[in-house]
FIMAR-438091 format. One line per 8 residues: number of its first residue (from 1); for each residue y, z, x of N, C-alpha, C. Coordinates in nm, 4 decimals. Example, Ala and Ser with C-alpha at 12.3 -4.5 7.8 and 13.67 -1.06 7.14 Angstrom:
BEGIN
1	-0.5690,0.7800,1.3190,-0.4500,0.7800,1.2300,-0.3300,0.7800,1.3200 ~ -0.2250,0.7080,1.2850,-0.1060,0.7140,1.3670,0.0030,0.7870,1.2900
% end
This chain:
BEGIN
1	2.1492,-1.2787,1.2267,2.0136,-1.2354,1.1996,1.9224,-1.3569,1.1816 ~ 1.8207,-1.3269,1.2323,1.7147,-1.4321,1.2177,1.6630,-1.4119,1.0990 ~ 1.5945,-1.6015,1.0442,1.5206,-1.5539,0.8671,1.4114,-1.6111,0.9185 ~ 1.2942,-1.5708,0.8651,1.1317,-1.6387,0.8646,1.1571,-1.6796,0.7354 ~ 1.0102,-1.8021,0.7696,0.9737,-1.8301,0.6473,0.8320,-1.8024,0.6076 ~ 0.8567,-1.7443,0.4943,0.6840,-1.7518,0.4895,0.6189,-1.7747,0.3562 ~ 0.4889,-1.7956,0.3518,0.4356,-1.8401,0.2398,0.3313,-1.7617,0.1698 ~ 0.3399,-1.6976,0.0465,0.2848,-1.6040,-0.0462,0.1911,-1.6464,-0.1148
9	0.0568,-1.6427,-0.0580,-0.0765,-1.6955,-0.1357,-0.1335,-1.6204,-0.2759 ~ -0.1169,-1.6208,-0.3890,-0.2399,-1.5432,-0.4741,-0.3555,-1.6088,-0.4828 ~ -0.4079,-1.5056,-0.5220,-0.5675,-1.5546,-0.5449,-0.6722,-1.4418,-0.6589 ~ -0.7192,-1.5028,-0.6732,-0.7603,-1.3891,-0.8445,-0.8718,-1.3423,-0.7888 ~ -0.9360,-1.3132,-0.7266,-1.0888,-1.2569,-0.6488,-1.0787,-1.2196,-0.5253 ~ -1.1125,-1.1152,-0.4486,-1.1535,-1.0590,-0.3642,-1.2067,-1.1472,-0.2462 ~ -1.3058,-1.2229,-0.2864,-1.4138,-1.3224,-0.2785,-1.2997,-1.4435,-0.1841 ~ -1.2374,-1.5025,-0.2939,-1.1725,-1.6541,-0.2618,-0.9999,-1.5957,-0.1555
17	-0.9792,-1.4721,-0.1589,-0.9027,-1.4300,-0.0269,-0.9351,-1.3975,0.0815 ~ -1.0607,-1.3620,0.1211,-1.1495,-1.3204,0.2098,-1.1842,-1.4313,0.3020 ~ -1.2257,-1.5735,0.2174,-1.2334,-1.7300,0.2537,-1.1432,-1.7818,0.2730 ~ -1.0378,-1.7598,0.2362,-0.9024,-1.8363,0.2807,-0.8643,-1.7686,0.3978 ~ -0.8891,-1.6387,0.3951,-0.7686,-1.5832,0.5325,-0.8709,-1.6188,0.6544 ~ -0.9811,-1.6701,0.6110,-1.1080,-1.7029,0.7381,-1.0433,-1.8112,0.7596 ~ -1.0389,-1.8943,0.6623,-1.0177,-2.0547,0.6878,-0.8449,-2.0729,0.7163 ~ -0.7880,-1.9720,0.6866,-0.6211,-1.9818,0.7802,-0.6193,-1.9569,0.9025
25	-0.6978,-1.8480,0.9319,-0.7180,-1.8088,1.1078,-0.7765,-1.9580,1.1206 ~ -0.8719,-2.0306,1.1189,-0.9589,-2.0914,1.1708,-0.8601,-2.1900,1.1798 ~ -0.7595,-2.2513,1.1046,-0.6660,-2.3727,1.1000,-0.5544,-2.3360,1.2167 ~ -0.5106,-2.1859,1.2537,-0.4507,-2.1561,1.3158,-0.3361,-2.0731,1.2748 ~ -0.3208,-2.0418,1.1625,-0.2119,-1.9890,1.0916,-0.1724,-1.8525,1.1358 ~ -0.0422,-1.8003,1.1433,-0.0052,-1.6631,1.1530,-0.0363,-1.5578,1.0512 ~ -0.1033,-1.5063,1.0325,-0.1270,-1.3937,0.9405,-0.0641,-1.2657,0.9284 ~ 0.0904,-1.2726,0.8496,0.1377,-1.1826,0.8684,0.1176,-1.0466,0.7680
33	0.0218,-1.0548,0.6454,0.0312,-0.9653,0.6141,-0.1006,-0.9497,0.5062 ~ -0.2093,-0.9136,0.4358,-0.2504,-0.9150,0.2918,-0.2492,-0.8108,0.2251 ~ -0.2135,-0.8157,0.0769,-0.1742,-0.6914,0.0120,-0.3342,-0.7067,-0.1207 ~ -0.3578,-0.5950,-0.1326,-0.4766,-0.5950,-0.2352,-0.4563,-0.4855,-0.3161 ~ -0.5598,-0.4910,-0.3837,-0.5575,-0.3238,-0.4922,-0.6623,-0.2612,-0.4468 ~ -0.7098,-0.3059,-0.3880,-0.8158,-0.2266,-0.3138,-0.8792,-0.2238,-0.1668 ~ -0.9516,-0.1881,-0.1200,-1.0354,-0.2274,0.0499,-1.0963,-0.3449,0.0032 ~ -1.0980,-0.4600,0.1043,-1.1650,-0.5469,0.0875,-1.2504,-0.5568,0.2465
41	-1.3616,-0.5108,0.1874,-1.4803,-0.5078,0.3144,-1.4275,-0.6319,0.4526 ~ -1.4245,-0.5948,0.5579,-1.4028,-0.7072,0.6803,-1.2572,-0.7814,0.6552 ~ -1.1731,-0.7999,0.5624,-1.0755,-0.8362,0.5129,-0.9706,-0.7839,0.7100 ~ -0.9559,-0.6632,0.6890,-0.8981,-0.6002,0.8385,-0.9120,-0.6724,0.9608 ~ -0.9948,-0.6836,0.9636,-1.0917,-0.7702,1.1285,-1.0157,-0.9106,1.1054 ~ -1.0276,-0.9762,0.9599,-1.0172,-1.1102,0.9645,-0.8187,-1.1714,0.9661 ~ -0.7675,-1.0746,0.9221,-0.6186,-1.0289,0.9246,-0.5657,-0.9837,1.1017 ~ -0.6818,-0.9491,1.1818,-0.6201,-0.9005,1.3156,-0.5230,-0.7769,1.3087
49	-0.5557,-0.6624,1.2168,-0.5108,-0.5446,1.2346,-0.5446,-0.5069,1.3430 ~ -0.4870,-0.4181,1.4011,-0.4930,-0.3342,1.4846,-0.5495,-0.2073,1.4525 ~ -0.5641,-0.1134,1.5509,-0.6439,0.0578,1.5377,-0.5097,0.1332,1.4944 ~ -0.5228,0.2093,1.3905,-0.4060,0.2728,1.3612,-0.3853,0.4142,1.4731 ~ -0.2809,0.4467,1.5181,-0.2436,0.5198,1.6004,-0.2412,0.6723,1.5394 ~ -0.2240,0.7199,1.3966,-0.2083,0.8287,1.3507,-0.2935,0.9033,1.3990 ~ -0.4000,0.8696,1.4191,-0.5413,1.0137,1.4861,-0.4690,1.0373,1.6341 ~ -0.4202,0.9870,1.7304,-0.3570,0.9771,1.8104,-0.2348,1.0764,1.8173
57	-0.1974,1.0799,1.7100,-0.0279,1.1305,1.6664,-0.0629,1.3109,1.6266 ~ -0.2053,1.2634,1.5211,-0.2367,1.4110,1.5376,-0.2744,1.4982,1.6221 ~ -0.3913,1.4295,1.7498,-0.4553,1.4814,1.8376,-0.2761,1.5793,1.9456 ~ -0.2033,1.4606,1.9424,-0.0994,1.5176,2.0527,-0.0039,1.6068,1.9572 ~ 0.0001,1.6136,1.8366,0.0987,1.7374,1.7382,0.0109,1.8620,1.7604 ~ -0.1312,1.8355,1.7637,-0.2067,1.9361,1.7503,-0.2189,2.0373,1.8933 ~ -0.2121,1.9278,1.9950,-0.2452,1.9696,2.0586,-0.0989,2.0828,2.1313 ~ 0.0071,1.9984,2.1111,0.1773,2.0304,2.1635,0.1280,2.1652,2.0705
65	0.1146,2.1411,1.8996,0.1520,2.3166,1.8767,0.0574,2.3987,1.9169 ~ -0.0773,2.3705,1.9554,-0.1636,2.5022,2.0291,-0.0525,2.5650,2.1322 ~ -0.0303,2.4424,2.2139,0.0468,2.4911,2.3282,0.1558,2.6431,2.3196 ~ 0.2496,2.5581,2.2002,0.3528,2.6141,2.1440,0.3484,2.7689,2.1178 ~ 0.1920,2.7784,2.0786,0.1388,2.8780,1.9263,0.0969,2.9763,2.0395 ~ 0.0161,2.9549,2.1553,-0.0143,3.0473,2.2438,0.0844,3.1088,2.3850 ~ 0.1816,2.9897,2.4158,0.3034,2.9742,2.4728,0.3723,3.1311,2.4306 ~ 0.4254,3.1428,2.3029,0.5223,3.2213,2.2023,0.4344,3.3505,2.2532
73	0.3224,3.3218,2.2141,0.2367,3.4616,2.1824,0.2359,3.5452,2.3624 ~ 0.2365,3.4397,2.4482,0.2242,3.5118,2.5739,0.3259,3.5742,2.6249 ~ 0.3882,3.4652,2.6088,0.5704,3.5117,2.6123,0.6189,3.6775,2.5540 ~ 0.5645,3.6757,2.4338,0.6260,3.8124,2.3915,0.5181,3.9572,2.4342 ~ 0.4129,3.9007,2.4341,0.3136,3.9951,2.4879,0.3286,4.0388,2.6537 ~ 0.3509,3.9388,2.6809,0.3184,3.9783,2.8727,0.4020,3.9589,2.9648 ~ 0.5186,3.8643,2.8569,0.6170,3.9087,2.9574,0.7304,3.9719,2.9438 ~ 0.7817,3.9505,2.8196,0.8891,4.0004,2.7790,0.8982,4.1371,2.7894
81	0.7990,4.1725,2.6488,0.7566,4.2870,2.6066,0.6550,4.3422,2.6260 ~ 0.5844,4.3610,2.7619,0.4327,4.4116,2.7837,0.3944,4.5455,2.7544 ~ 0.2952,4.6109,2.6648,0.2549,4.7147,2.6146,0.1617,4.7964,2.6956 ~ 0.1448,4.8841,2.7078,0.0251,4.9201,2.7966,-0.0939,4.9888,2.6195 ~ -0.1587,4.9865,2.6236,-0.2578,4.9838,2.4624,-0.3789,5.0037,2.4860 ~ -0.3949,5.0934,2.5033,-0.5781,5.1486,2.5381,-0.6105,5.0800,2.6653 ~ -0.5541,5.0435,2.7677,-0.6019,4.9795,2.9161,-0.5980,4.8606,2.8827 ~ -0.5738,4.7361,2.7763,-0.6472,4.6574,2.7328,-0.4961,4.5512,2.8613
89	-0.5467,4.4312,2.9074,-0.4643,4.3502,2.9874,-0.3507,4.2651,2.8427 ~ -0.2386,4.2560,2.9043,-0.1535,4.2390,2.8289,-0.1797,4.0450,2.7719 ~ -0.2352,3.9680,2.8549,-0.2586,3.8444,2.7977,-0.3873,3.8528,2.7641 ~ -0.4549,3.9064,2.6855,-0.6022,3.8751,2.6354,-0.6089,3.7647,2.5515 ~ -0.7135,3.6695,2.5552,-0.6918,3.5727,2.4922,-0.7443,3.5809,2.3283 ~ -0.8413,3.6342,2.3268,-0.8891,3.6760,2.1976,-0.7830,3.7287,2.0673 ~ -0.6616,3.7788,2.0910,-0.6000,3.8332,2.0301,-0.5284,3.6715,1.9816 ~ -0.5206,3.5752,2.0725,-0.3886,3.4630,2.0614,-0.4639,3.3519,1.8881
97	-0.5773,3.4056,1.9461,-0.6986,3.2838,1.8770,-0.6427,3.2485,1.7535 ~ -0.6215,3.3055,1.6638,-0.5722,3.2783,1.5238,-0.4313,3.2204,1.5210 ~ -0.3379,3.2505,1.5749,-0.2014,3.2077,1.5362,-0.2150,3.0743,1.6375 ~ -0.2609,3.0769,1.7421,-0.2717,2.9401,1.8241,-0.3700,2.8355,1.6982 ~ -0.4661,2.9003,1.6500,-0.5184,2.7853,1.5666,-0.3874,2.6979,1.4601 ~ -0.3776,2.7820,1.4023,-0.2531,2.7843,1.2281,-0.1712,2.6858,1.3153 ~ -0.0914,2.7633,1.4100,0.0264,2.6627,1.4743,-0.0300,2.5230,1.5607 ~ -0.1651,2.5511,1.5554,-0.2432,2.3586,1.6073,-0.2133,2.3135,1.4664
105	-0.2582,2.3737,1.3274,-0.3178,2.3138,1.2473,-0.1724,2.2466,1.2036 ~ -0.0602,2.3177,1.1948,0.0745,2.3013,1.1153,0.1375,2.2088,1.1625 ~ 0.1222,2.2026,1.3399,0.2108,2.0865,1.4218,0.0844,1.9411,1.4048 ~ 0.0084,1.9916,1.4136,-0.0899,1.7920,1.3853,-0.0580,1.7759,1.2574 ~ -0.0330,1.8200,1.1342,-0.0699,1.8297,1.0231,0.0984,1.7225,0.9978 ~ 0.2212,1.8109,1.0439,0.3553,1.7090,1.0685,0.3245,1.6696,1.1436 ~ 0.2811,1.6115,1.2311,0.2741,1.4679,1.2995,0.2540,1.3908,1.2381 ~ 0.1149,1.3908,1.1942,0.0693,1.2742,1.1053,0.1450,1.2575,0.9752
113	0.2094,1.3744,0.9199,0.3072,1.3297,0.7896,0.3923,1.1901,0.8157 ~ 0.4621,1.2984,0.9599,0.6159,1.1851,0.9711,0.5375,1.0641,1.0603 ~ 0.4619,1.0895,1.1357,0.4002,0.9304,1.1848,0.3210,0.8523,1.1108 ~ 0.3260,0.9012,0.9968,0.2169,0.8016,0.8586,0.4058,0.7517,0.8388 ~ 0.4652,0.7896,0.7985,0.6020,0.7908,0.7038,0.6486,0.7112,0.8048 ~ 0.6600,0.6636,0.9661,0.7625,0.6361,1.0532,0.6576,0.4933,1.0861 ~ 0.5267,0.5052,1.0827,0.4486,0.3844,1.0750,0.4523,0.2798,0.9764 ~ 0.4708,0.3480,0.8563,0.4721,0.2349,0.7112,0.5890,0.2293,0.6856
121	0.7214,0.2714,0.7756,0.8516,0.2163,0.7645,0.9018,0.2736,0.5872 ~ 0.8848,0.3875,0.6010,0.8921,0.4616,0.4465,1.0196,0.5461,0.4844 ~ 1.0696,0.6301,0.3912,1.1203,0.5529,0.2087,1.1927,0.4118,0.2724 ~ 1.0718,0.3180,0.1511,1.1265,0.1579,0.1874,1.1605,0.1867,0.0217 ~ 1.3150,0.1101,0.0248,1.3810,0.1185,-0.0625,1.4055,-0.0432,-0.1340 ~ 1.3582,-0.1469,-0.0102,1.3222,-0.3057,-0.0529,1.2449,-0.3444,0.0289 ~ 1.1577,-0.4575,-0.0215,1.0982,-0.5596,-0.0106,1.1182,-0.6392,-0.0200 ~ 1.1069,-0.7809,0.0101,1.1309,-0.8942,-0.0164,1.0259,-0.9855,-0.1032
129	0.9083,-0.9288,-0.0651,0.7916,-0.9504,-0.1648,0.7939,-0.8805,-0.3119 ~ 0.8755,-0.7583,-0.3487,0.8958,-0.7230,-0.4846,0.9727,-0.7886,-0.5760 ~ 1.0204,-0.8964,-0.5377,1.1262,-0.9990,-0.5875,1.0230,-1.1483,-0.6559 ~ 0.8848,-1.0944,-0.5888,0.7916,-1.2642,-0.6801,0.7579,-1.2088,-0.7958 ~ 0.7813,-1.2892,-0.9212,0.7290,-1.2503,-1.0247,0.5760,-1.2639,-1.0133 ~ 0.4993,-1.1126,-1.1134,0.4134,-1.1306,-1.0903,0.2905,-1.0594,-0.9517 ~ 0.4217,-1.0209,-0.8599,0.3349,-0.9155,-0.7307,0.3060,-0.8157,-0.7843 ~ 0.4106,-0.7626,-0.9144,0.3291,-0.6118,-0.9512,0.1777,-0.6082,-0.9920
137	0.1358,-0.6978,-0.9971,-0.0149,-0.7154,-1.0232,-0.1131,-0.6816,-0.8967 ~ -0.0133,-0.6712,-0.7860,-0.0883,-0.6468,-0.6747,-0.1872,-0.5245,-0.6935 ~ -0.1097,-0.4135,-0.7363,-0.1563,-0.3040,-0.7896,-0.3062,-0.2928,-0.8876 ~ -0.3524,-0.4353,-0.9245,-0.4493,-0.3851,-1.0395,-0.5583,-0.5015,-1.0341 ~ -0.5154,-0.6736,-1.0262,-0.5753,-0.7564,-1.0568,-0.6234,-0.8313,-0.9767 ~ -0.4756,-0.8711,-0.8498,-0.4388,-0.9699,-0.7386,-0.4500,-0.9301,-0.7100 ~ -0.4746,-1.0637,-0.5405,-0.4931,-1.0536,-0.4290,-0.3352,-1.1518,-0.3276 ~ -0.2878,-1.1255,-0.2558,-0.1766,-1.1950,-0.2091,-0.2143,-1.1377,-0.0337
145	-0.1651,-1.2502,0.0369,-0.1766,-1.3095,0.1468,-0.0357,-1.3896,0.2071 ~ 0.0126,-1.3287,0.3393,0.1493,-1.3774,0.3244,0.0753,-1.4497,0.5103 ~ 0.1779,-1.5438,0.4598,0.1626,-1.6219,0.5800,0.3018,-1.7017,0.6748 ~ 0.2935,-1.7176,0.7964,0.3965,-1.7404,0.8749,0.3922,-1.9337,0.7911 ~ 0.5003,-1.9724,0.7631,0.5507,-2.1450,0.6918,0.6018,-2.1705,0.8134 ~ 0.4575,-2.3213,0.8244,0.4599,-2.4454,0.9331,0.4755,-2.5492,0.8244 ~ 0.5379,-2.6582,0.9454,0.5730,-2.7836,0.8892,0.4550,-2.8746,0.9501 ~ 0.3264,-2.8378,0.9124,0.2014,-2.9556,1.0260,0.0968,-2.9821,0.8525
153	0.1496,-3.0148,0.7163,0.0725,-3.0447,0.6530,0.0217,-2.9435,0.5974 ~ -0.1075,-2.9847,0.4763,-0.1052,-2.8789,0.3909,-0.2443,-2.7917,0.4291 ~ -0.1031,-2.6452,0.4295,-0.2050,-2.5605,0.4677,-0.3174,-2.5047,0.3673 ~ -0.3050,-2.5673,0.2820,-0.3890,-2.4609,0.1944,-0.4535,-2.5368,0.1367 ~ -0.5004,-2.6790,0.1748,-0.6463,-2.7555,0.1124,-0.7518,-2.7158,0.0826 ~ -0.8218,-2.7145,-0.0507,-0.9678,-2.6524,-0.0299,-0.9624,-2.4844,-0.0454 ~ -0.8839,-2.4385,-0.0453,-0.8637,-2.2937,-0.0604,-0.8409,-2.2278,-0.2092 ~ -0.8125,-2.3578,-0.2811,-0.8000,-2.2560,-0.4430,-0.6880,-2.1562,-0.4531
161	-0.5899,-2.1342,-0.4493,-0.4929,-2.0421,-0.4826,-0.4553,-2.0635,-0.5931 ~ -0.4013,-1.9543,-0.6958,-0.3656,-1.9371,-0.7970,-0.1894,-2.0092,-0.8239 ~ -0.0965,-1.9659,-0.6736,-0.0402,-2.0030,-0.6306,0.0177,-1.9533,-0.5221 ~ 0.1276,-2.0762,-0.4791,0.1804,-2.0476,-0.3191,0.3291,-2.0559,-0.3875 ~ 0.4153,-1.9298,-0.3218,0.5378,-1.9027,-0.2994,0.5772,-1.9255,-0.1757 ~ 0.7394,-1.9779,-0.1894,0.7945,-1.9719,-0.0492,0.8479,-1.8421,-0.0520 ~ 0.8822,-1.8118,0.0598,1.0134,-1.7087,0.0871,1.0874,-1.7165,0.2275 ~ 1.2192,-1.6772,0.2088,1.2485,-1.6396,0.3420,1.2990,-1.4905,0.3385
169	1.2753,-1.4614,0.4475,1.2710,-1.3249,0.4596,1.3690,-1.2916,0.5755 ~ 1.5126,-1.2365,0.6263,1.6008,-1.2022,0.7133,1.5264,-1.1119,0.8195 ~ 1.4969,-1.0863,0.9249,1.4146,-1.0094,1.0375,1.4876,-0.9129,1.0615
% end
């Protein structure tokens, strides 16, 4: 197995992580991760996240169970079991409308459960970052910033950190 190394920035303000992860992109650094207690305005953009895919995950759950939901309903109406019922044509669509909705709403609704859950790599049972004394603060006070560890000098001049951890981490 391969190990990275990487390096665990704190920083006590919102403010002075926002400036560093500018001034790490700008030096060239890998930005592999920042953890906060809260949204930090433009913080995303400057990290190089990506568009999260879940609206995606729902649009096609939603859309597979309409399919599903009106699929079932035709199936037993018109072909299986076709009724003859006041003249009325055995696939009317008006009748499907409601259970095709519920079964859109139920299949997007698990999509996005298990593709939120299969995206954030959940139930995560370890971390390697829950092991720094002091990350539980991530939750309330701190700000932490994990970064890919180069050997080209010091990366973190001028940046103010509270402090820098090493780690290695197994891939």
């Amino acid at each position: 197995m391969a190990r990275q190394h990487w390096h665990v920035v704190e920083f006590d303000s919102a403010e002075r992580l926002r400036e560093a992860v500018a001034a790490l992109r700008g030096r060239g650094a890998h930005i592999v991760d920042a953890c906060t207690p809260y949204e930090v305005p433009g913080l995303s953009a400057l990290v190089g996240s990506r568009p999260s895919p879940i609206p995606m995950f729902g649009f096609v759950g939603g859309l597979v169970g309409a399919i599903i939901g009106y699929a079932i309903q035709w199936y037993v109406d018109a072909w299986s079991y076709p009724l003859d019922i006041g003249g009325r044509p055995n696939s009317a669509i008006p009748p499907y409308v409601f259970v095709t909705f519920e079964t859109l709403v139920l299949c997007a609704s698990f999509a996005i459960f298990f593709g939120l859950l299969f995206r954030l790599g959940l139930p995560r049972y370890y971390h390697p970052l829950w092991e720094i004394d002091g990350f539980d603060r991530v939750s309330s006070d701190r700000f932490f910033v994990v970064v890919e560890r180069r050997d080209d000098g010091d990366l973190f001049a001028g940046l103010t950190p509270v402090r820098v951890v090493d780690l290695e981490v197994e891939a």
